[in-house]
C-alpha positions as CSV (number, residue, x, y, z in Angstrom):
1,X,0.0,0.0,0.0
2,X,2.8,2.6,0.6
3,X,4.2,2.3,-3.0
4,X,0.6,2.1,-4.1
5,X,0.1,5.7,-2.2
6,X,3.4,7.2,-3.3
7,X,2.5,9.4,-5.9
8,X,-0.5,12.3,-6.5
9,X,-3.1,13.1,-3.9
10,X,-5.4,10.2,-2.4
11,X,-8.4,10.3,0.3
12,X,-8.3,7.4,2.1
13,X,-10.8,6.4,4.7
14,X,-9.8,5.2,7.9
15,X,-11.9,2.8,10.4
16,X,-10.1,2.4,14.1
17,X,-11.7,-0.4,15.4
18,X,-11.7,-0.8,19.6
19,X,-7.8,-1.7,20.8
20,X,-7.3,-4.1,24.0
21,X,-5.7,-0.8,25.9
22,X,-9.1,1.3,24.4
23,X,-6.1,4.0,22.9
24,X,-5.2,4.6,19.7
25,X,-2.6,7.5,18.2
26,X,-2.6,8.4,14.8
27,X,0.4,10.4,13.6
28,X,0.7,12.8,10.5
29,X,2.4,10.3,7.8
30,X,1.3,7.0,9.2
31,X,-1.0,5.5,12.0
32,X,0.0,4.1,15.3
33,X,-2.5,1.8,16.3
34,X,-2.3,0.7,20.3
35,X,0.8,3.0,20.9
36,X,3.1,1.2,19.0
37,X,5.8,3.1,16.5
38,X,5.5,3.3,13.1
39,X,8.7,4.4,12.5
40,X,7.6,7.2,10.8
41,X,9.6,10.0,13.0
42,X,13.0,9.0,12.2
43,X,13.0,8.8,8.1
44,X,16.1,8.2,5.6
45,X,16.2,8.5,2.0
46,X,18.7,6.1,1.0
47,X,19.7,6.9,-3.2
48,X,22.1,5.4,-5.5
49,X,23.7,6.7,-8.6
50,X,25.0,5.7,-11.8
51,X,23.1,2.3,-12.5
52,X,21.5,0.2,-13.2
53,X,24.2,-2.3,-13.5
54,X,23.5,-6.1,-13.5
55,X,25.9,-7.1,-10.8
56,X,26.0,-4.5,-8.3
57,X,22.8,-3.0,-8.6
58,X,21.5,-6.5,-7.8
59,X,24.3,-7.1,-4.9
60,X,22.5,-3.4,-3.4
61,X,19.2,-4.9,-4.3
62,X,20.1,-8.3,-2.3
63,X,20.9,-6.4,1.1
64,X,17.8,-3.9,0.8
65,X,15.9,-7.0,0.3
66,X,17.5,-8.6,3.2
67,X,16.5,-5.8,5.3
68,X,13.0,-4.3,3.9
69,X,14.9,-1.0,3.0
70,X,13.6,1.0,0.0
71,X,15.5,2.8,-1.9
72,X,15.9,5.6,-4.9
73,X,18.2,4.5,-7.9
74,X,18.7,7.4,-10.4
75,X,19.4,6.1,-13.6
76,X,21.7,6.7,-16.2
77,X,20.4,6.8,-19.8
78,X,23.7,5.0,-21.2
79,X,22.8,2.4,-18.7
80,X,19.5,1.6,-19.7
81,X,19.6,-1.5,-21.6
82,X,17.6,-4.8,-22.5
83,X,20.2,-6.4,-20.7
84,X,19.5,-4.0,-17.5
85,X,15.7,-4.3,-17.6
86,X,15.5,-6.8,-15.6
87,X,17.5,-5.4,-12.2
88,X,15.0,-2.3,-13.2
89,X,12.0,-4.1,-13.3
90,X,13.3,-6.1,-9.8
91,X,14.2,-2.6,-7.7
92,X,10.3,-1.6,-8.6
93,X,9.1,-5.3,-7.1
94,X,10.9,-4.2,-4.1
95,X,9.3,-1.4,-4.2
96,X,12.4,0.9,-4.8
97,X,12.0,4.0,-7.4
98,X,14.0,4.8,-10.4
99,X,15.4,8.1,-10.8
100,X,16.7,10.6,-13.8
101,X,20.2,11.2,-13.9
102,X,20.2,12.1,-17.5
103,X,21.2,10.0,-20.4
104,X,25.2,10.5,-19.8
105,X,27.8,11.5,-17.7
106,X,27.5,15.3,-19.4
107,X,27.6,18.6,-17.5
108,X,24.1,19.4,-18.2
109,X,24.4,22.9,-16.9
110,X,26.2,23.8,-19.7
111,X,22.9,22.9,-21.8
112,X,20.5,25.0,-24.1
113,X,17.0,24.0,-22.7
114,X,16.4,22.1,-26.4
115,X,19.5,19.9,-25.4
116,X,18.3,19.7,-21.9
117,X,14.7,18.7,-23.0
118,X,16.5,15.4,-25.5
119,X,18.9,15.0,-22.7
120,X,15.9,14.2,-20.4
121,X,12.9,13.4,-22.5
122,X,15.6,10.4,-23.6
123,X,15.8,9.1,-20.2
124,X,12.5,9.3,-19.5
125,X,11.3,7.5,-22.5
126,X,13.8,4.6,-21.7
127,X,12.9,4.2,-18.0
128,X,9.4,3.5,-19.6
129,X,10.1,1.0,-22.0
130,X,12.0,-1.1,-19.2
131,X,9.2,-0.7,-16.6
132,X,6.6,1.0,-17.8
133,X,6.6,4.2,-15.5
134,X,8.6,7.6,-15.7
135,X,10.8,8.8,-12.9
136,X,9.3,11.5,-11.1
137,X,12.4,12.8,-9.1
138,X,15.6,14.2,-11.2
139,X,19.4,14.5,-9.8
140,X,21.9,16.5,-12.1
141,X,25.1,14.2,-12.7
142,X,27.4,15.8,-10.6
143,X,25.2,18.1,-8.9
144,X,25.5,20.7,-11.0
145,X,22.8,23.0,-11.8
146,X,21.7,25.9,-14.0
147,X,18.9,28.3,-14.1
148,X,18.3,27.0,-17.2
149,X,18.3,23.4,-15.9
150,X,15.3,24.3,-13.4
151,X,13.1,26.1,-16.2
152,X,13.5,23.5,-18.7
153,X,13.4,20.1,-16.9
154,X,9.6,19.3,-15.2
155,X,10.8,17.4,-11.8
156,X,12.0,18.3,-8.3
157,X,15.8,18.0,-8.3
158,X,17.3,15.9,-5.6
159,X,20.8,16.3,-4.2
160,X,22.9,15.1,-1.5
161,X,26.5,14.2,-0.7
162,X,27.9,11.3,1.4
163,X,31.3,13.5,1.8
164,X,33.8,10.8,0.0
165,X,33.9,10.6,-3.4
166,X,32.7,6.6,-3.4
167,X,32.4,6.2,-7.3
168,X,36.3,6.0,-6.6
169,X,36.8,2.2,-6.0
170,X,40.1,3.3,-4.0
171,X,38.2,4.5,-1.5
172,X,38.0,1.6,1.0
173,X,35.3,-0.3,3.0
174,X,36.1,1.5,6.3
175,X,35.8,4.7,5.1
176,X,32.2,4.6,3.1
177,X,30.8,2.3,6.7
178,X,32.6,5.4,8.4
179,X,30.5,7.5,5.5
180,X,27.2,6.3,5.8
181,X,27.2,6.4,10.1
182,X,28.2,9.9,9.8
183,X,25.1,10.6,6.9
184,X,22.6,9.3,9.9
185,X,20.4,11.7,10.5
186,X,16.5,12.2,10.2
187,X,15.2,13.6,7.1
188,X,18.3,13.1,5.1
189,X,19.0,12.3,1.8
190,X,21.7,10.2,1.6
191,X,24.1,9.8,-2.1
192,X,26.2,6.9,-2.8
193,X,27.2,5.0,-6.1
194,X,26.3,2.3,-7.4
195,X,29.4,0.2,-7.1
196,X,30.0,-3.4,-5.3
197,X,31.9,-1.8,-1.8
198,X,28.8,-0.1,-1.1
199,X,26.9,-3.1,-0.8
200,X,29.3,-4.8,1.2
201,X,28.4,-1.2,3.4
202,X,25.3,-1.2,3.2
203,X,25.6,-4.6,4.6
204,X,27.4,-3.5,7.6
205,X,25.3,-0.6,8.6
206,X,21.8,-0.8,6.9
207,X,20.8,-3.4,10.3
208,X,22.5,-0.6,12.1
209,X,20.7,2.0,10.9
210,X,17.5,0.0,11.8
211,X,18.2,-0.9,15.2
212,X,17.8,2.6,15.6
213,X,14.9,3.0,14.8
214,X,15.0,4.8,11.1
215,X,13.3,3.2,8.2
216,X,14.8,3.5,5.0
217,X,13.1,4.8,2.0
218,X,12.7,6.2,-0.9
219,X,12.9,10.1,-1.9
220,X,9.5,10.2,-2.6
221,X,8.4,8.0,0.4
222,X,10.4,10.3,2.8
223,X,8.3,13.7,1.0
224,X,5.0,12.1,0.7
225,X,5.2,10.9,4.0
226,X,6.4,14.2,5.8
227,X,3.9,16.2,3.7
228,X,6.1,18.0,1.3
229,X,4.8,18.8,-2.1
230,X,8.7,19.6,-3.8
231,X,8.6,21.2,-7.2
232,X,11.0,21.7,-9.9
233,X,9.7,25.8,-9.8
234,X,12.2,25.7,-6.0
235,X,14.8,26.6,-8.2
236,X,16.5,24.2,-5.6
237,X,18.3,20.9,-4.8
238,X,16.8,19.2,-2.2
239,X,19.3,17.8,0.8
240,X,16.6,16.8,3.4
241,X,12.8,16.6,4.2
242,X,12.9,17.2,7.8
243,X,10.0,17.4,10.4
């Protein structure tokens, strides 16, 4: 039901039927029938960049599965294959999303808005034909931006950093577990890569993460459920989606 609500504007009706205790809390983003927690206070996005890639994209997918984490994978155009539709089609059954991260590794800022508009229309329609839905959140390769960028492309632009540069497969397993702990923090989104160490870190700290508390989701999970209504008229990237 949560992916099911994750996108537009729904009514939904709501019946509490009597509790052993008589008491029952409801809480803006979720319910908490009896007084127990629905997790929905302490919220991470988790996103990954660069895929999808048959091997490591399924590694990632293996520990999110593992742990009922959700996550955002913004796709590259070049990517987008027969060959990949298949990991595509598998991160939507886990109910992860799939991101535009434009069709190559260009500096889009750089752009005229007709380049911008192929650039993104072609990532769109290729996201389609492998799953049969369009991204509805967009994150600039390499973060960067133009005014240009935010008047021509139609989605709310997503940013975050995990302070490493983890595309960098010399970057070792301590440091992205090191990473990720110090990225903890409610509301957040956090930015890795889609590259095999990173599952191996997700591995490590994803049951972490949950001990504490957070659940792990998607971009769009964490706005929908904290009530944010992001558009691409911000003229801004957005880091968190805090209470």
């Amino acid at each position: 039901l949560e992916q099911e609500l994750a996108y537009g504007t729904h009514t939904v009706e709501m019946i509490f039927r009597n509790t052993s205790d008589g008491k029952v809390n409801v809480r803006l983003g979720g319910a908490a029938v009896a007084g127990e927690d629905n997790h929905m206070d302490k919220l991470i996005a988790l996103t990954i960049d660069d895929g999808p890639r048959t091997d490591t994209s399924n590694a990632i997918l293996d520990v999110l599965e593992k742990y009922g984490a959700h996550a955002t994978f913004f796709c590259v155009g070049d990517n987008i294959k027969t060959s990949t539709y298949p990991v595509m089609q598998r991160m939507l059954e886990l109910n992860c999303e799939i991101g535009n991260h434009g069709n190559g590794w260009n500096v889009m800022s750089g752009m005229t808005p007709e380049q911008l508009t192929a650039d993104y229309n072609a990532v769109q329609d290729k996201v389609y034909a492998a799953v049969g839905v369009y991204p509805k959140v967009f994150r600039a390769p390499g973060l960067n931006v133009s005014q240009t960028m935010y008047d021509t492309i139609p989605l709310p632009f997503m940013g975050g950093n995990l302070g490493i540069p983890d595309w960098d497969e010399s970057v070792g397993l301590e440091d992205r577990i090191n990473a990720l702990r110090n990225n903890i923090e409610d509301g957040r989104i956090v930015l890795i890569h889609d590259v095999a160490l990173n599952a191996e870190a997700l591995e490590i700290v994803l049951p972490e993460i949950i001990d504490q508390g957070f659940k792990v989701v998607t971009v769009t999970e964490l706005y929908t459920l904290r009530g944010y209504n992001p558009s691409s008229d911000s003229n801004m990237q957005y880091t968190e989606f805090s209470k």
